[in-house]
C-alpha positions as semicolon CSV with decimal commas, in nm:
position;residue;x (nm);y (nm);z (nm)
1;X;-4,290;5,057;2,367
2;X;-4,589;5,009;2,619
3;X;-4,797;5,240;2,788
4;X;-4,708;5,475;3,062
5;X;-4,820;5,386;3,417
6;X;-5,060;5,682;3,389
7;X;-5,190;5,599;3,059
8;X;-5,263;5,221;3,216
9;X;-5,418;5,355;3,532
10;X;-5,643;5,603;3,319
11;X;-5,733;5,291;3,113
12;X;-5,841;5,089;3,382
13;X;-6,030;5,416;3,516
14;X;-6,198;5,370;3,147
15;X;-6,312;4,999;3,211
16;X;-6,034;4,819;3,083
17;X;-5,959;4,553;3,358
18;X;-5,653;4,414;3,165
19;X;-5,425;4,757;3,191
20;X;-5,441;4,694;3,590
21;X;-5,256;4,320;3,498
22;X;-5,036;4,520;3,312
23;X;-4,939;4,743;3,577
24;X;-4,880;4,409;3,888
25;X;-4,646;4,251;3,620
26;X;-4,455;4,562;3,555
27;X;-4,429;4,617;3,955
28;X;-4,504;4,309;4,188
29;X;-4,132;4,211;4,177
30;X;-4,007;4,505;4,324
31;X;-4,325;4,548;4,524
32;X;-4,302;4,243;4,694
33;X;-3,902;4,304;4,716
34;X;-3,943;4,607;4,900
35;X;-4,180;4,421;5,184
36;X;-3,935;4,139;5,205
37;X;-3,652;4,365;5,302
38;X;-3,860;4,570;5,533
39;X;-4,017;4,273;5,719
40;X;-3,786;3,989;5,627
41;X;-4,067;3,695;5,561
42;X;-4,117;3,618;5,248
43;X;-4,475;3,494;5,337
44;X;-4,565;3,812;5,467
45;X;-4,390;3,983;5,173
46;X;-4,591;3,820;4,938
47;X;-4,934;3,874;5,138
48;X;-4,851;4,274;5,140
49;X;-4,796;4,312;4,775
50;X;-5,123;4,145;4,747
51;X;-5,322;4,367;4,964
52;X;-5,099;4,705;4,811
53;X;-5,281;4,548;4,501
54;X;-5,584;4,520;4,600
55;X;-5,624;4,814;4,766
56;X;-5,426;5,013;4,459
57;X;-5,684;4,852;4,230
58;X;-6,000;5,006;4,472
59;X;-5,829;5,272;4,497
60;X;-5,791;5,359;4,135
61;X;-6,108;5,597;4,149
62;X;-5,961;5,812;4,400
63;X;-5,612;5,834;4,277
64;X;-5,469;6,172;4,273
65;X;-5,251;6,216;3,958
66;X;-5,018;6,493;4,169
67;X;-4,808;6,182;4,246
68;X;-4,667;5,897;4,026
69;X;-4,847;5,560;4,084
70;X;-4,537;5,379;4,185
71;X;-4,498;5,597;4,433
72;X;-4,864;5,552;4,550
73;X;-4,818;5,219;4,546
74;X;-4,477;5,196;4,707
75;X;-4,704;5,410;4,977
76;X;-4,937;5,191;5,000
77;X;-4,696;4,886;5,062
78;X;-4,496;5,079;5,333
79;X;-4,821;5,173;5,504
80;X;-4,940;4,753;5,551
81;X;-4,550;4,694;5,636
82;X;-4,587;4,925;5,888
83;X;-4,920;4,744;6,047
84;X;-4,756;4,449;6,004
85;X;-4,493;4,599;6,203
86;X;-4,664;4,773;6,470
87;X;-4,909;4,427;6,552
88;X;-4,558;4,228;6,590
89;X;-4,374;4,445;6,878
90;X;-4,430;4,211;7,125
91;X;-4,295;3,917;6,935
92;X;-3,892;3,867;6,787
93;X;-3,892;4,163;6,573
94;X;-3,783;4,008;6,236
95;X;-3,687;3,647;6,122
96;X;-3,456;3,667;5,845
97;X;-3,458;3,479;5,569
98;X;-3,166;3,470;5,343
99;X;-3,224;3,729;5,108
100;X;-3,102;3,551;4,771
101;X;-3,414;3,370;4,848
102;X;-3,601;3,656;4,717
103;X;-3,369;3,717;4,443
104;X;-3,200;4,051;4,653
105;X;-2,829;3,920;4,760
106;X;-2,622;4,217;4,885
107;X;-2,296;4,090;4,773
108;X;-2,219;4,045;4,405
109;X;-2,168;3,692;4,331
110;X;-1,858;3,628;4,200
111;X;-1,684;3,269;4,106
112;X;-1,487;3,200;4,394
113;X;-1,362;2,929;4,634
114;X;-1,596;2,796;4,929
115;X;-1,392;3,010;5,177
116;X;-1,469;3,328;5,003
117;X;-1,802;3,253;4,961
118;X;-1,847;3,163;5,332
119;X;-1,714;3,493;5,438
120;X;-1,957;3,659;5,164
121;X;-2,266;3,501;5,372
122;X;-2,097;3,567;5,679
123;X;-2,103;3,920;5,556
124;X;-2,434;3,948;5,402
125;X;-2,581;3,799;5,720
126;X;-2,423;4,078;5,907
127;X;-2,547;4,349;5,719
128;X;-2,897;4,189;5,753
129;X;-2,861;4,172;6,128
130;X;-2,728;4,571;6,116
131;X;-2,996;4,709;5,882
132;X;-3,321;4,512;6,051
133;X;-3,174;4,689;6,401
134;X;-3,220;5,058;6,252
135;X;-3,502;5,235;6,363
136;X;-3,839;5,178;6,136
137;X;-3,821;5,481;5,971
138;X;-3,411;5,465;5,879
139;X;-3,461;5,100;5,835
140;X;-3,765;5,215;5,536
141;X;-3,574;5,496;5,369
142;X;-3,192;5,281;5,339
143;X;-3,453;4,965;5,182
144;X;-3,571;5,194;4,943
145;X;-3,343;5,386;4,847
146;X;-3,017;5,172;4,839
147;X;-3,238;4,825;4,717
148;X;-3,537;4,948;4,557
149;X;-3,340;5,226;4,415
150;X;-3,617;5,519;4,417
151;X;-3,520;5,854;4,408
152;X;-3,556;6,142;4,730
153;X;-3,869;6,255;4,551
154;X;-4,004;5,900;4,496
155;X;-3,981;5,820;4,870
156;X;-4,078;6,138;5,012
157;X;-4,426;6,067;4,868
158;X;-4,409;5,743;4,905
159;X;-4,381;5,811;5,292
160;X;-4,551;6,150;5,299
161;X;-4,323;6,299;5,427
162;X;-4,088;6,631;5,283
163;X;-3,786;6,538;5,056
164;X;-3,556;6,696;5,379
165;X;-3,718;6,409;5,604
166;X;-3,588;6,136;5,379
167;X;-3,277;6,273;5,317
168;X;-3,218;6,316;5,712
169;X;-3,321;5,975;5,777
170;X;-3,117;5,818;5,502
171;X;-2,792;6,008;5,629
172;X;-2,881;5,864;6,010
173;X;-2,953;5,530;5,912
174;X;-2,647;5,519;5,711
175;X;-2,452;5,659;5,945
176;X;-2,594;5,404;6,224
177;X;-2,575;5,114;5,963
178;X;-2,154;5,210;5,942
179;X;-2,152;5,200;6,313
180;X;-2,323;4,855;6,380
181;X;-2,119;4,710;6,096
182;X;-1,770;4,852;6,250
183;X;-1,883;4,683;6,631
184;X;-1,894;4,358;6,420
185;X;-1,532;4,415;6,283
186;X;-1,711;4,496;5,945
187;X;-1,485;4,830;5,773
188;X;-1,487;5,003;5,474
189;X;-1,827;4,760;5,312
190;X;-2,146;4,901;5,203
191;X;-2,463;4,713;5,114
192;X;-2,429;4,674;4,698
193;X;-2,762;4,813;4,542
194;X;-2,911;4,514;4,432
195;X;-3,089;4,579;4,089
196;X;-3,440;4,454;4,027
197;X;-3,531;4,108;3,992
């Protein structure tokens, strides 16, 4: 089995440059997964994992070991989605790409006729629409923890904020996800975690 995250990050502390390409394979994907479902461009997806890199990577000095680094990281990453964010309120707020593009489709693909599948897009389309209209910081928390899959813990300090914080915005955003789907005659469906690419 390979090294730990820690015991790569303490090797590239030590000099050894190739434990740091050990760590962006192990979480780019996911990385860069994350972004897209925040800000829904794949460009910009891509361009945030590389700065959350970077800056991970000059970073590395100052890195605290009281947290795990994909939590750091996923930090990191929310922090330039948020700029990114911020510097784009005066245009559209989000253009949506499909996200089976990125390898994330929120229905589970099933074999089907052309109908079915139609109303699957119709639906994932939807649910696209109702999750980009939360609030920022709902909109972050159901991203990472229904997609990404993180724990309470693993977002709190990913966010910086107290365990109670994500939990309350999770159970809002959830609850405001329900009632955007229902006003589009959507009942009784729930995003399906979508497991890592």
């Amino acid at each position: 089995m390979g090294r730990s995250d820690e015991e790569l990050v303490e090797a590239c502390r030590a000099g050894e440059a190739s434990a740091f390409d050990v760590l962006v394979g192990r979480w780019e994907d996911r990385i860069r997964g994350a972004a897209y479902r925040i800000l829904g461009s794949e460009d910009e997806a891509r361009d945030v994992a590389q700065e959350a890199f970077l800056k991970a990577y000059r970073g590395l000095p100052g890195f605290k070991r009281e947290a795990r680094f994909s939590s750091w990281l996923y930090q990191i990453a929310t922090n330039q989605c948020r700029d990114r964010l911020r510097r784009r309120k005066t245009r559209p707020q989000v253009s949506l790409d499909a996200l089976e593009e990125a390898g994330g489709a929120l229905i589970v693909e099933t074999r089907q006729g052309a109908h079915e599948r139609l109303q699957e897009r119709d639906l994932a389309e939807t649910v696209k629409r109702a999750i980009h209209a939360l609030p920022e910081e709902q909109r972050v928390v159901v991203i990472l923890k229904e997609y990404q899959e993180l724990t309470f813990l693993e977002i709190a300090q990913a966010l910086d904020v107290p365990v109670s914080t994500v939990k309350t915005r999770l159970y809002r955003g959830l609850v405001q996800l329900r009632l955007r789907l229902e006003t589009e005659g959507v009942r009784g469906t729930a995003p399906v975690p979508v497991p890592a690419p």
